[in-house]
C-alpha positions in Angstrom: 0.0 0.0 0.0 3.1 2.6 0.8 4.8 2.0 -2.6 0.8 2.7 -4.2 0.8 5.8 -1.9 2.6 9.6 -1.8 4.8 7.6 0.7 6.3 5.5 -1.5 10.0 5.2 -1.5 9.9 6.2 -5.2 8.0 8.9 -6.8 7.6 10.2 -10.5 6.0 13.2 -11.2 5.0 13.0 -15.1 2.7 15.7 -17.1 -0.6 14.4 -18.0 -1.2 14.7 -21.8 -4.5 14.6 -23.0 -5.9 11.7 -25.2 -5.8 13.5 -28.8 -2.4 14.5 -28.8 -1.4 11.0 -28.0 -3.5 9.5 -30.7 -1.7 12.0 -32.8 1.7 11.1 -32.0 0.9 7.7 -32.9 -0.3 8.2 -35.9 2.8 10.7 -36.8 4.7 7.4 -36.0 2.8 5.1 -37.8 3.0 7.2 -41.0 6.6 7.8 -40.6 6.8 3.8 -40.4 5.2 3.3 -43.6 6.5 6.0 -45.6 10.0 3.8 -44.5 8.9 1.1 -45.5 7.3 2.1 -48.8 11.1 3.8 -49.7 12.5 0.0 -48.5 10.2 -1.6 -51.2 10.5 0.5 -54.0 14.6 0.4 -53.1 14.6 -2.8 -53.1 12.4 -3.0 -56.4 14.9 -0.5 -58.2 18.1 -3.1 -56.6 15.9 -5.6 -58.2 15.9 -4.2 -61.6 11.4 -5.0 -61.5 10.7 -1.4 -61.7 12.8 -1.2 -65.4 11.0 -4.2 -67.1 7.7 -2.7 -66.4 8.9 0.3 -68.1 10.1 -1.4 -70.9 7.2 -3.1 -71.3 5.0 0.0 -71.1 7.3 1.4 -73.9 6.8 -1.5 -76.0 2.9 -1.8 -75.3 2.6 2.0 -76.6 5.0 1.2 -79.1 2.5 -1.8 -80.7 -0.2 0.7 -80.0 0.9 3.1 -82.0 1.3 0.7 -85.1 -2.1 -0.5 -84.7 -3.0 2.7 -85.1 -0.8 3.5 -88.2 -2.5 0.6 -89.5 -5.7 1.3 -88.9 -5.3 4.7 -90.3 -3.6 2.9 -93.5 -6.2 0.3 -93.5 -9.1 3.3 -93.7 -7.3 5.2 -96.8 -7.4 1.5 -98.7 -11.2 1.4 -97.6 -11.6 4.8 -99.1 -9.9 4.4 -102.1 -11.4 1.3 -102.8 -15.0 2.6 -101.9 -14.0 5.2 -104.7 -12.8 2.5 -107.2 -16.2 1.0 -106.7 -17.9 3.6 -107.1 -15.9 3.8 -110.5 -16.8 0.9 -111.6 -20.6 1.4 -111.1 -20.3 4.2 -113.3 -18.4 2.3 -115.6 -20.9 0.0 -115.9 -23.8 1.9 -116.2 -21.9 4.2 -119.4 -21.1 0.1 -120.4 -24.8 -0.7 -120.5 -26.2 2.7 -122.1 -23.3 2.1 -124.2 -24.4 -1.4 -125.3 -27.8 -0.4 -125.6 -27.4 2.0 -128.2 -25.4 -0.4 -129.8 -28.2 -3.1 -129.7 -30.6 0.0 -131.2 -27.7 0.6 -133.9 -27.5 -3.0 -134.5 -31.6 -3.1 -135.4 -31.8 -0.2 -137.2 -29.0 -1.8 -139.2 -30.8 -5.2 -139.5 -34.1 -2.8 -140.7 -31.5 -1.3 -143.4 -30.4 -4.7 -144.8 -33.3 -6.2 -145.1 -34.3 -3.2 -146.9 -31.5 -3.5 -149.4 -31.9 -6.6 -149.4 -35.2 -6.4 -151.0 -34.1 -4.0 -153.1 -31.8 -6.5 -154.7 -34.1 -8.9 -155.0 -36.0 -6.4 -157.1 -32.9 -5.5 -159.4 -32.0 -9.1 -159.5 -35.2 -9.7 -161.3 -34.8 -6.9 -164.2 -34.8 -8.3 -167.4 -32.0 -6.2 -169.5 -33.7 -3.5 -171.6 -34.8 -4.5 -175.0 -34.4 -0.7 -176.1 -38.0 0.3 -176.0 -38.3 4.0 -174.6 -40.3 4.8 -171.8 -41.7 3.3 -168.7 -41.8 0.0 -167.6 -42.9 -2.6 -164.8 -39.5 -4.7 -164.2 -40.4 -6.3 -161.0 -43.8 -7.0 -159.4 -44.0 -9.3 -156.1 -47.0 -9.8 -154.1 -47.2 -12.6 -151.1 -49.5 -13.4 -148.1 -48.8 -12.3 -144.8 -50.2 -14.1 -141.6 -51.8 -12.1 -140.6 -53.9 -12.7 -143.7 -53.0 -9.3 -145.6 -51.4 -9.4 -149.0 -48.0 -7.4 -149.2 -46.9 -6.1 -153.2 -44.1 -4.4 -154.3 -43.8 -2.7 -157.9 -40.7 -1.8 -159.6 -40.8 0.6 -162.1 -38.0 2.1 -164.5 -37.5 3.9 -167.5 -35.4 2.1 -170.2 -33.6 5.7 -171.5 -30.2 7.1 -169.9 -31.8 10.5 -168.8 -34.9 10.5 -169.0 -37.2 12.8 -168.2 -39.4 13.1 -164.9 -42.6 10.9 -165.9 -45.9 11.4 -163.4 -48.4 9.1 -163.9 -51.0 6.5 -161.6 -50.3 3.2 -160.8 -53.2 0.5 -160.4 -53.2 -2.7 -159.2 -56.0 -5.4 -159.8 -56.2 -8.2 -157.7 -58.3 -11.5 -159.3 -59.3 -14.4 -157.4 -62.0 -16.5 -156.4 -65.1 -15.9 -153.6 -66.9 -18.9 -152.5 -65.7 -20.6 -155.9 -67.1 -17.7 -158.2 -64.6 -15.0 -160.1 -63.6 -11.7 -158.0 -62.0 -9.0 -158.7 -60.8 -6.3 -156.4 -58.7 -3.1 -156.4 -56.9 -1.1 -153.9 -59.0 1.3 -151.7 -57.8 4.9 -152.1 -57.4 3.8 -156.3 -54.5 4.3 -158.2 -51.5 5.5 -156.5 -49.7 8.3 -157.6 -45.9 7.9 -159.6 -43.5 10.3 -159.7 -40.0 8.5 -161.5 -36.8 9.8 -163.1 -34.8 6.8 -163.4 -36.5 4.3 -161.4 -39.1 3.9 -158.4 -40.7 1.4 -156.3 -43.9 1.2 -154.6 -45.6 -1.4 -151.6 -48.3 -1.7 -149.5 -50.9 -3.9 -147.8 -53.9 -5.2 -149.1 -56.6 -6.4 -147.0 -57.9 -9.4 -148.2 -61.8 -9.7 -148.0 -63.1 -13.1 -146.1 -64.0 -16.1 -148.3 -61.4 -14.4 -151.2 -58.7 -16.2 -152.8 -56.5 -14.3 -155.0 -55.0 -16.2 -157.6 -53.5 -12.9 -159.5 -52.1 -9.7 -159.4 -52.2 -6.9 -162.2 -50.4 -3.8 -162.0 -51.0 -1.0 -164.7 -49.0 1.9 -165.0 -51.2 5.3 -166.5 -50.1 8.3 -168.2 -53.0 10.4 -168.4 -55.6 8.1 -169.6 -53.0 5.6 -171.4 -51.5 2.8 -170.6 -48.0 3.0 -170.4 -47.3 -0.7 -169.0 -48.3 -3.6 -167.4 -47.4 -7.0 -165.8 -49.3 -9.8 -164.8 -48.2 -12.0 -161.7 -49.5 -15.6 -161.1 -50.2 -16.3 -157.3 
């Protein structure tokens, strides 16, 4: 009880401090502790070389990112020059098919011509040489059925001088045949068609043929005035 008392043989007298500052000193230490410790580690990383290859590898991750990107970048231009290529092309193509197009028009227009000349020269391939008589003449006559059941003629007329003069004058065709087994005889609607030749001249046209009609014959008659200048006869 004496050494618990004033009495004691020993006595300390010690200033009281209150609770806050002590907490504070401690935590002063503490701190100072760890800030030690944290230099400790990150000497002893830099002794143990760790710190350097996560550099390095940071440098070469940045490294590879930067040529992803110069590829990407690269990889966009050969997007947009392709995108422009095909676009291009689709042009290209559509001029190709206009082109062909008009070609494919050209090309019928040229069939229409040849078949025109070719019936032309089926015409002059059928003139009998001139025998020296002057004036107008019938050197080709053609007639033939369509199916739709209309009769298509041709006349070829010419004039058997070198230079002759302009001749005007009518043709007329007659068609002959048979209706219901008796004799018929028909002519073109609007009449006699109207010539107008200096050296030569052709006519055609359609002829609808009445129902029950059979035409076996066609006559074409070629008028000056009121005379007959020629005519030709064709068996059908």
């Amino acid at each position: 009880m004496r050494r618990l008392t004033v009495s004691a043989p020993r006595m300390a007298v010690r200033s009281a401090l209150p609770w806050p500052f002590r907490w504070a000193v401690l935590a002063i230490v503490a701190g100072f502790c760890a800030a030690i410790a944290l230099w400790a580690f990150e000497f002893g990383k830099d002794i143990a070389g760790l710190e350097k290859g996560n550099k390095a590898q940071l440098l070469q991750v940045r490294l590879e990112n930067e040529s992803l990107r110069a590829q990407l970048s690269t990889l966009k231009d050969e997007h947009h020059k392709a995108q422009s290529v095909a676009n291009t092309a689709a042009t290209l193509l559509t001029a190709e098919k206009t082109s062909q197009e008009r070609l494919a028009e050209s090309n019928r227009q040229l069939d229409a011509d040849n078949q025109r000349l070719r019936s032309d020269l089926g015409f002059f391939e059928q003139l009998i040489p001139a025998s020296g008589a002057a004036g107008i003449s019938i050197r080709g006559l053609q007639a033939g059925l369509q199916k739709n059941g209309e009769l298509k003629w041709q006349v070829l007329m010419i004039h058997a001088l070198k230079n002759p003069a302009e001749f005007k004058g009518q043709l007329e065709l007659t068609f002959a045949g048979l209706e219901n087994g008796k004799p018929w005889i028909g002519k073109l609607p609007a009449g006699a068609q109207p010539v107008v030749i200096k050296q030569y001249g052709r006519l055609e046209g359609l002829y609808a043929v009445p129902v029950n009609v059979v035409i076996k014959s066609v006559t074409a008659k070629v008028f000056e005035g009121q005379t007959v200048r020629a005519v030709q006869t064709l068996k059908l």
